[in-house]
N, CA, C and O of each residue as an XYZ file, in Angstrom:
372
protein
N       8.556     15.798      0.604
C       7.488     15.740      1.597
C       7.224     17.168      2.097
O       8.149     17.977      2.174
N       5.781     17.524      2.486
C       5.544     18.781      2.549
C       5.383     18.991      3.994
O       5.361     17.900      4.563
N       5.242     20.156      4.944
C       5.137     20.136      6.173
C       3.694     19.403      6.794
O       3.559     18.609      7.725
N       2.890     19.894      6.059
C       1.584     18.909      6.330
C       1.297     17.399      5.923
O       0.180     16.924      5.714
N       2.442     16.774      5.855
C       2.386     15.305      5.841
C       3.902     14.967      6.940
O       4.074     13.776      7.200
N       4.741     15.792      7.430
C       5.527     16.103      8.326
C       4.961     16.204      9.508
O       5.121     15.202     10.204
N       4.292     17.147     10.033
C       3.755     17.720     10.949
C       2.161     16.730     10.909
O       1.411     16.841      9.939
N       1.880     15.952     11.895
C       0.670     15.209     12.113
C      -0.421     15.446     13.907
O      -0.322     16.064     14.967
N      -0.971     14.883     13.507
C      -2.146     15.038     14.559
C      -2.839     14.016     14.686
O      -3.699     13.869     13.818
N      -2.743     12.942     15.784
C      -3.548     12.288     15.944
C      -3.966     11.950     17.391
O      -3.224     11.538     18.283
N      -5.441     12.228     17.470
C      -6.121     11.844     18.827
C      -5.893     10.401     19.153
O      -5.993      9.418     18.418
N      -5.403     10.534     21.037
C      -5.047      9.474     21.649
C      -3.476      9.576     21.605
O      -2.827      9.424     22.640
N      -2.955      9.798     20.559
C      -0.962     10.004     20.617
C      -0.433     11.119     21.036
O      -0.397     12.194     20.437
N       0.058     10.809     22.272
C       0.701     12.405     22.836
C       0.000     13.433     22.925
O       0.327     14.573     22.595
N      -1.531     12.887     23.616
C      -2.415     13.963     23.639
C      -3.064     14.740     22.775
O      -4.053     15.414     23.063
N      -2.377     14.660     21.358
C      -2.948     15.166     20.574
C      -1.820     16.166     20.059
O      -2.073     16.813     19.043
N      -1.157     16.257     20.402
C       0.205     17.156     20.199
C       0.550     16.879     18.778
O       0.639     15.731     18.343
N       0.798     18.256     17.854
C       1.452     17.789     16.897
C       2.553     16.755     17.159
O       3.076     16.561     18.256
N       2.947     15.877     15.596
C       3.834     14.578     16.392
C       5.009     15.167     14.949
O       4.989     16.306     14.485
N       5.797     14.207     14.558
C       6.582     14.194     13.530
C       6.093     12.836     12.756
O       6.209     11.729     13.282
N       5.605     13.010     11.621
C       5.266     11.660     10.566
C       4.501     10.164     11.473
O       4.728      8.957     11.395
N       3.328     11.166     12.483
C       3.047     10.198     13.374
C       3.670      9.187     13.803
O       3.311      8.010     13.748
N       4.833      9.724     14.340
C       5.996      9.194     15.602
C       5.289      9.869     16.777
O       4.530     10.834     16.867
N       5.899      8.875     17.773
C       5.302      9.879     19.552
C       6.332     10.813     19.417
O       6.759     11.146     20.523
N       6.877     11.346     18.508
C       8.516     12.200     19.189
C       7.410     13.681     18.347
O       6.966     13.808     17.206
N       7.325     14.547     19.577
C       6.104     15.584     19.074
C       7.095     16.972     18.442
O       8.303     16.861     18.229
N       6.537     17.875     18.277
C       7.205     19.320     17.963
C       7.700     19.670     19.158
O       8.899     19.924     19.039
N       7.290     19.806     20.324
C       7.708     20.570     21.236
C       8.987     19.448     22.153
O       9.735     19.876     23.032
N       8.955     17.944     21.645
C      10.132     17.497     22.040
C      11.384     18.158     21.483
O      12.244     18.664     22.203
N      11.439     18.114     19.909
C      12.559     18.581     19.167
C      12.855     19.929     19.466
O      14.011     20.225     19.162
N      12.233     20.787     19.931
C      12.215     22.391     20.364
C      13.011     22.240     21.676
O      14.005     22.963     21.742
N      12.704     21.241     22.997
C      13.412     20.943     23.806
C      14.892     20.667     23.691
O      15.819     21.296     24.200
N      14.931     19.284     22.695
C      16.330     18.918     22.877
C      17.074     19.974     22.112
O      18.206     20.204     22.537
N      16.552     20.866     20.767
C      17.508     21.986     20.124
C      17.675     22.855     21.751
O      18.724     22.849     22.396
N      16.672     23.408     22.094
C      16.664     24.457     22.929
C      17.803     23.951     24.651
O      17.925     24.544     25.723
N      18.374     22.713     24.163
C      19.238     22.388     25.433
C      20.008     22.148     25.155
O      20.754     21.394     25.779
N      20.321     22.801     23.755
C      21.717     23.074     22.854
C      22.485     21.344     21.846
O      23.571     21.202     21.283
N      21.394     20.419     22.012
C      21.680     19.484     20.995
C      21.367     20.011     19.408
O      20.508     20.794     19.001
N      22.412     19.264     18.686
C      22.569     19.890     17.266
C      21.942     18.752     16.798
O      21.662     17.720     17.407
N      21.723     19.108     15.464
C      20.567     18.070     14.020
C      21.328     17.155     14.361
O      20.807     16.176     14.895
N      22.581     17.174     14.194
C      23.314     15.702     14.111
C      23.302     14.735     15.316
O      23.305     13.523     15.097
N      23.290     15.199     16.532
C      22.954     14.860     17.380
C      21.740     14.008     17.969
O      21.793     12.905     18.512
N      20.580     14.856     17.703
C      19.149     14.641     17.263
C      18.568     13.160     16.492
O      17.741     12.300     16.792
N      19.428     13.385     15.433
C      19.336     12.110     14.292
C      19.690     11.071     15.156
O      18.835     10.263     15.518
N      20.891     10.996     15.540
C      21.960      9.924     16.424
C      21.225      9.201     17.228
O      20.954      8.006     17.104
N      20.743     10.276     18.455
C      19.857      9.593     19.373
C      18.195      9.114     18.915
O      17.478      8.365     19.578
N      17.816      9.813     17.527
C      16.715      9.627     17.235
C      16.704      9.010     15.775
O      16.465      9.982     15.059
N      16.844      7.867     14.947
C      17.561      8.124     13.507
C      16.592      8.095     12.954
O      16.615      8.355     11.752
N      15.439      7.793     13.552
C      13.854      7.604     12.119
C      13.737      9.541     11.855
O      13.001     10.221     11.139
N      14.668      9.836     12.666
C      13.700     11.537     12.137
C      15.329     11.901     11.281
O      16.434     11.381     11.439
N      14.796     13.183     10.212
C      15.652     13.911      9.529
C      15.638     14.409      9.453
O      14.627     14.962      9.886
N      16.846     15.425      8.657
C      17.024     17.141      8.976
C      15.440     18.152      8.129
O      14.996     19.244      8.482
N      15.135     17.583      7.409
C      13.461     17.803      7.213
C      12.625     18.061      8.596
O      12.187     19.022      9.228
N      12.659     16.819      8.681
C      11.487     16.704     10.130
C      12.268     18.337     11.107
O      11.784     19.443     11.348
N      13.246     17.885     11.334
C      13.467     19.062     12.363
C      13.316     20.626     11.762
O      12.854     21.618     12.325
N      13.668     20.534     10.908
C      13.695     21.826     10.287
C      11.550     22.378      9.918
O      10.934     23.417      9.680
N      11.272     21.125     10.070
C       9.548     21.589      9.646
C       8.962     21.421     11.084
O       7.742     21.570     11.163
N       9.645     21.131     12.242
C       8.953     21.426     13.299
C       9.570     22.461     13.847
O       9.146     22.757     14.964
N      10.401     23.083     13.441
C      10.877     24.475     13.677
C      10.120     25.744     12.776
O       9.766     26.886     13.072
N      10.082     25.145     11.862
C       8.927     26.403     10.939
C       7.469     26.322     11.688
O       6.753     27.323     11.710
N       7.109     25.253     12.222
C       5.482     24.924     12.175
C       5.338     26.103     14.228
O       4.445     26.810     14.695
N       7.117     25.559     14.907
C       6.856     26.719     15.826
C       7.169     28.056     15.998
O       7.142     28.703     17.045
N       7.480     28.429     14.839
C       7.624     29.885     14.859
C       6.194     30.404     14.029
O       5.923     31.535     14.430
N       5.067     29.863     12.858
C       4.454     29.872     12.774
C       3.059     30.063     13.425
O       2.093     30.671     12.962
N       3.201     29.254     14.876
C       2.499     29.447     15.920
C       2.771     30.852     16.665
O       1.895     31.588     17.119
N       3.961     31.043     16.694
C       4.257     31.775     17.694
C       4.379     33.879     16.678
O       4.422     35.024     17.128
N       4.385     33.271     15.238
C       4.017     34.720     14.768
C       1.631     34.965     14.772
O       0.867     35.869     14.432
N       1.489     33.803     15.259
C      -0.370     33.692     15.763
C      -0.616     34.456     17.091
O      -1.636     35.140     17.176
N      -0.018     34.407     17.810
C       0.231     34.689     19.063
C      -0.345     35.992     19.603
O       0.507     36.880     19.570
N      -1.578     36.411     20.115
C      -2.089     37.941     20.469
C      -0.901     38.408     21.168
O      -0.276     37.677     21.937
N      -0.662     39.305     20.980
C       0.534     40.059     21.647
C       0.562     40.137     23.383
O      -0.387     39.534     23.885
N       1.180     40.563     24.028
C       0.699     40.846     25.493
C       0.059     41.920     25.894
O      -0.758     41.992     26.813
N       0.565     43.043     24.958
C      -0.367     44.426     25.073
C      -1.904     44.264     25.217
O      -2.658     44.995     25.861
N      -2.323     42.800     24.251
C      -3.709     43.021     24.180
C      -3.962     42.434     25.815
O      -4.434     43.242     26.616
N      -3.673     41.153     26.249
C      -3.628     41.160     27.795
C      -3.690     42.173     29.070
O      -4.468     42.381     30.001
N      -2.577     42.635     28.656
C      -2.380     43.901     29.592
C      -3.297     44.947     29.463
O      -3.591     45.593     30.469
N      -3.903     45.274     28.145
C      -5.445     46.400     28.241
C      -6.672     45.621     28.698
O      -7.678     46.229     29.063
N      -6.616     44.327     28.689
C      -8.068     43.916     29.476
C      -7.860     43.889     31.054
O      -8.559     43.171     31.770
N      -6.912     44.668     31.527
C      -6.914     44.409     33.292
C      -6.732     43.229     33.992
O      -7.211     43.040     35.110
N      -6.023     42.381     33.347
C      -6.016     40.945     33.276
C      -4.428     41.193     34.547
O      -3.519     42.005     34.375
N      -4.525     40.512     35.363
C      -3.788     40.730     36.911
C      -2.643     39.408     36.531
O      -2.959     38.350     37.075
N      -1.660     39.365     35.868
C      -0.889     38.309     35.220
C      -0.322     37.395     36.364
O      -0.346     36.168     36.469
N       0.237     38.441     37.258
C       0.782     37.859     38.509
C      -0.284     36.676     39.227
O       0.130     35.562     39.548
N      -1.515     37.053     39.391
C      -2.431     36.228     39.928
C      -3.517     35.070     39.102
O      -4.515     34.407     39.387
N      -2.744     35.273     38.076
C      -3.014     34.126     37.200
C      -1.827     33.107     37.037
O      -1.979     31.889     36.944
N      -0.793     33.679     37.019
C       0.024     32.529     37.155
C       0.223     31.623     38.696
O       0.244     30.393     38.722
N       0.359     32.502     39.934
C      -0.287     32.162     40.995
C      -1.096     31.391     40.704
O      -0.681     30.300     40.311
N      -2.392     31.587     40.761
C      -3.337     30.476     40.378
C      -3.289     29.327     39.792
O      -3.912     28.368     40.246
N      -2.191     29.210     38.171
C      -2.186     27.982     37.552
C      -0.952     27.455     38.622
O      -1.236     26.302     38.947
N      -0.258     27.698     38.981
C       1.117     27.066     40.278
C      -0.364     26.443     41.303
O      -0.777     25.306     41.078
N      -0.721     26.908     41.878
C      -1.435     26.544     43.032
C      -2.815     25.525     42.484
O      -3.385     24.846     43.338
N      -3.254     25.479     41.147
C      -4.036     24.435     40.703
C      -3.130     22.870     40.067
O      -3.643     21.752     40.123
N      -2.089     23.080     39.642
C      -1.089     22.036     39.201
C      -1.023     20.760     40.515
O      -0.275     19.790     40.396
């Protein structure tokens, strides 16, 4: 199975969030539970429809995103006031 039959998209499920093999369990869940120090095996346990595939292709699909990413330099030369933008999204939430 290839990452683009791995990695899905469908409007109305989880917002639209990439998902895993159109499961609600999205990319940025599995990024969570790795990133709060649960291991594959772990993962599987509490989750067993997904496999070390799935995790491993929603880990490529977010570093992929994140080598897309305009740098901050380009931010920081448009005069863009960071502090008062994040201010702002806190105080619109």
């Amino acid at each position: 199975m290839n990452a683009n039959e791995i990695i899905t998209f469908e409007e109305g499920k989880r917002g639209g969030q990439p998902c895993i093999r159109g499961m609600r369990i999205t990319v940025s869940d599995i990024l969570d539970y790795l990133g709060s120090g649960m291991t594959f095996d772990e993962l599987i346990d509490d989750f067993p429809e997904l496999t070390r595939e799935d995790i491993v292709a929603a880990i490529n699909f977010a570093a992929e995103l994140a080598r897309n990413v305009r740098p901050v330099q380009t931010i920081r030369s448009a005069n863009v006031d960071l502090n008062a933008l994040r201010l702002r999204e806190r105080t619109e939430v």
